[in-house]
C-alpha positions as a Markdown table, in Angstrom:
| # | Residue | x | y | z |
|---|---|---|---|---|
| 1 | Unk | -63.9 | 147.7 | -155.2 |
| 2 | Unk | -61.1 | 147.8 | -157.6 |
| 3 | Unk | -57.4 | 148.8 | -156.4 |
| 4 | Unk | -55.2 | 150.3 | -158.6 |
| 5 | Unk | -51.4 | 149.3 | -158.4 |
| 6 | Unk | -48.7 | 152.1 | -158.1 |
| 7 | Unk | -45.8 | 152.2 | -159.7 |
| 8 | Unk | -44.0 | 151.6 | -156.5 |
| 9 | Unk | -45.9 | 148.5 | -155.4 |
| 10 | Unk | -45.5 | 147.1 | -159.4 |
| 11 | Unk | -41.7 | 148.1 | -158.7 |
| 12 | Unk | -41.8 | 146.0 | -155.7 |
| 13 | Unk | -43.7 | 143.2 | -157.2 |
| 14 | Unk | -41.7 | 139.6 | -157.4 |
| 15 | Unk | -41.2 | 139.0 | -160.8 |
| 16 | Unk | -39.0 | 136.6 | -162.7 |
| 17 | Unk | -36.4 | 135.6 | -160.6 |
| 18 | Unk | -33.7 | 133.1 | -161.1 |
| 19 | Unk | -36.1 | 130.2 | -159.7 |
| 20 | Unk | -38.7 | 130.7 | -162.0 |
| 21 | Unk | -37.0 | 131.9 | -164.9 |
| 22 | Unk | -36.8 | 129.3 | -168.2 |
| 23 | Unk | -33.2 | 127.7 | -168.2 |
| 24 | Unk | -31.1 | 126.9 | -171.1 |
| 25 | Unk | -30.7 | 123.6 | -172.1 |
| 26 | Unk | -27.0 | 123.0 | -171.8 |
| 27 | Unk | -25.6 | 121.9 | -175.3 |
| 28 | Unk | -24.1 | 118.4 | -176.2 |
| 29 | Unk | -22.1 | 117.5 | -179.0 |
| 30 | Unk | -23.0 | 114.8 | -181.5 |
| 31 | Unk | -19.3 | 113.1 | -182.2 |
| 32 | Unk | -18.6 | 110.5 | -185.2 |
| 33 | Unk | -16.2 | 108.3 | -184.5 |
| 34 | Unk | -13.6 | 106.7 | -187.8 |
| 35 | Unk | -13.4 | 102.9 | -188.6 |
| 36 | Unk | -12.4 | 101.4 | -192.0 |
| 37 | Unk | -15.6 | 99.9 | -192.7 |
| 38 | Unk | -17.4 | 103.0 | -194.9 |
| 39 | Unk | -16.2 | 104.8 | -197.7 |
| 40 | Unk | -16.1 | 109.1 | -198.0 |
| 41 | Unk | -19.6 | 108.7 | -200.1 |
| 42 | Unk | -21.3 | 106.7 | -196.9 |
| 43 | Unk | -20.0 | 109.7 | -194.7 |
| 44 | Unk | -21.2 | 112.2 | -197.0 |
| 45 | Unk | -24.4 | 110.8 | -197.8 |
| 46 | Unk | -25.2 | 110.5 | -194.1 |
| 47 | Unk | -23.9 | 113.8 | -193.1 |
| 48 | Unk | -26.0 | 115.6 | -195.9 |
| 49 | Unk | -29.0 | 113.3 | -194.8 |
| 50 | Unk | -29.1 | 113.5 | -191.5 |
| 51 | Unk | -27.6 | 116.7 | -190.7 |
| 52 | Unk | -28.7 | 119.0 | -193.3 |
| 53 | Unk | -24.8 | 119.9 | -193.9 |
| 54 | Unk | -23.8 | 121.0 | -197.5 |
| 55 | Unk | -21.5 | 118.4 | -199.6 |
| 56 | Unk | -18.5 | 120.7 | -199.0 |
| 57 | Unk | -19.5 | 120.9 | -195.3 |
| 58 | Unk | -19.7 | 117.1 | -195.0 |
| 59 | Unk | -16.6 | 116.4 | -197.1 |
| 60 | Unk | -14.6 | 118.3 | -194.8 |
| 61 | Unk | -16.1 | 116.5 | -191.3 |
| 62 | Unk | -15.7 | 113.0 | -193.4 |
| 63 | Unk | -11.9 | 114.3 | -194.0 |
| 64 | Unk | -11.6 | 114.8 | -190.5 |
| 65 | Unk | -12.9 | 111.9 | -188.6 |
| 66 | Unk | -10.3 | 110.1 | -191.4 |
| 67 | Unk | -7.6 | 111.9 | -190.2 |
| 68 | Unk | -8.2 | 112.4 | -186.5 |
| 69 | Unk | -10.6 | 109.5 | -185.8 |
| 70 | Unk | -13.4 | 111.3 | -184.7 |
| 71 | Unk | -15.2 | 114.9 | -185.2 |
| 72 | Unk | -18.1 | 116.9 | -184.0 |
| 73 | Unk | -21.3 | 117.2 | -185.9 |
| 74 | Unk | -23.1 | 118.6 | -184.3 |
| 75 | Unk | -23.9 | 120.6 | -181.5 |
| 76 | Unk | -27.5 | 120.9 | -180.2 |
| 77 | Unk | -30.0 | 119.4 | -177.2 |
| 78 | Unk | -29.5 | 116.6 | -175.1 |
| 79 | Unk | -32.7 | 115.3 | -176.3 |
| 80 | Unk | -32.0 | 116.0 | -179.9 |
| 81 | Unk | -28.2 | 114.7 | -179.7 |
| 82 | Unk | -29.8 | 111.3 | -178.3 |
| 83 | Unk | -31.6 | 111.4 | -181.9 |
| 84 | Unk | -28.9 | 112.1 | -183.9 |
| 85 | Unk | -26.7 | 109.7 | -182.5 |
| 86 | Unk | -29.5 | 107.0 | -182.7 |
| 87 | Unk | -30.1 | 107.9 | -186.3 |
| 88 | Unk | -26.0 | 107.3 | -187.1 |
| 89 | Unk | -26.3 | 104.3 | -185.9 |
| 90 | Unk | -29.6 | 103.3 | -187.5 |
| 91 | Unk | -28.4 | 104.5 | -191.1 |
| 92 | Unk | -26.9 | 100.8 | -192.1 |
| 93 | Unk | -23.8 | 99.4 | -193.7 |
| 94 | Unk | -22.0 | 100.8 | -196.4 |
| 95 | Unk | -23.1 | 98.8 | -199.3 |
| 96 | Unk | -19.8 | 99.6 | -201.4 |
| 97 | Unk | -17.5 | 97.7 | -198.7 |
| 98 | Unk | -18.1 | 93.6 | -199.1 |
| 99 | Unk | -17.2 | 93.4 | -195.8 |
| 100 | Unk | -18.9 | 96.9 | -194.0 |
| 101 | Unk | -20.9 | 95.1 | -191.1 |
| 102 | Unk | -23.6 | 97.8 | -190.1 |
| 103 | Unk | -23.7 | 101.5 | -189.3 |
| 104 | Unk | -20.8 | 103.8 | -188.1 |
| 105 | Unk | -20.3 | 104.3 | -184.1 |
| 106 | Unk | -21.3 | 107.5 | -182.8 |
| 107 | Unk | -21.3 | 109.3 | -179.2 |
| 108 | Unk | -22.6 | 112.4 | -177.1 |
| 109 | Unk | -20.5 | 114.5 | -175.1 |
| 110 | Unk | -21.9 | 117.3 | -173.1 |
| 111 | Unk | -19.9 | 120.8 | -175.0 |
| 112 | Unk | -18.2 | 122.5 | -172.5 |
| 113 | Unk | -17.8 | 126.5 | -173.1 |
């Protein structure tokens, strides 16, 4: 025997509740941080790599990590700020400075609304 739900009893019905509903990941910021050691072009060349951003796009963040000594990215995952951060510092030295060392420094921040 079949029983055939009301609207009532589908009314009353649990469904997606606060518990059980999918949560938002909470955003984190990828932040480049200045140093001497890498020209405009490395900047740019990584930002439009890595990031996907426009030349204009990375010319301004490269302008402002210069001038304020550090500058969000991005803004994104946990999980996929962990990657971007990892691939800043993974992208190697700037070959047009003799004495550029390795990579530029990069951190995560959670982004707080």
């Amino acid at each position: 025997m079949t029983t055939i739900e009301t609207q009532s009893q589908k009314k009353a019905s649990p469904g997606l509740d606060a518990k059980t509903r999918p949560q938002k990941q909470p955003p984190y910021h990828v932040i480049l941080l200045d140093d001497d050691d890498h020209t405009y072009e490395y900047v740019i060349g990584m930002l439009t790599k890595l990031f996907g951003h426009t030349t204009e796009q990375a010319l301004q963040l490269a302008s402002q990590v210069d001038n304020t000594g550090s500058v969000v990215v991005e803004t994104t995952t946990l999980e996929r700020a962990e990657l971007k951060r990892d691939q800043i510092h993974a992208f190697g030295r700037d070959w047009r400075i003799a004495h550029c060392q390795g990579s530029m420094r990069a951190t995560i921040s959670p982004a707080i609304a």
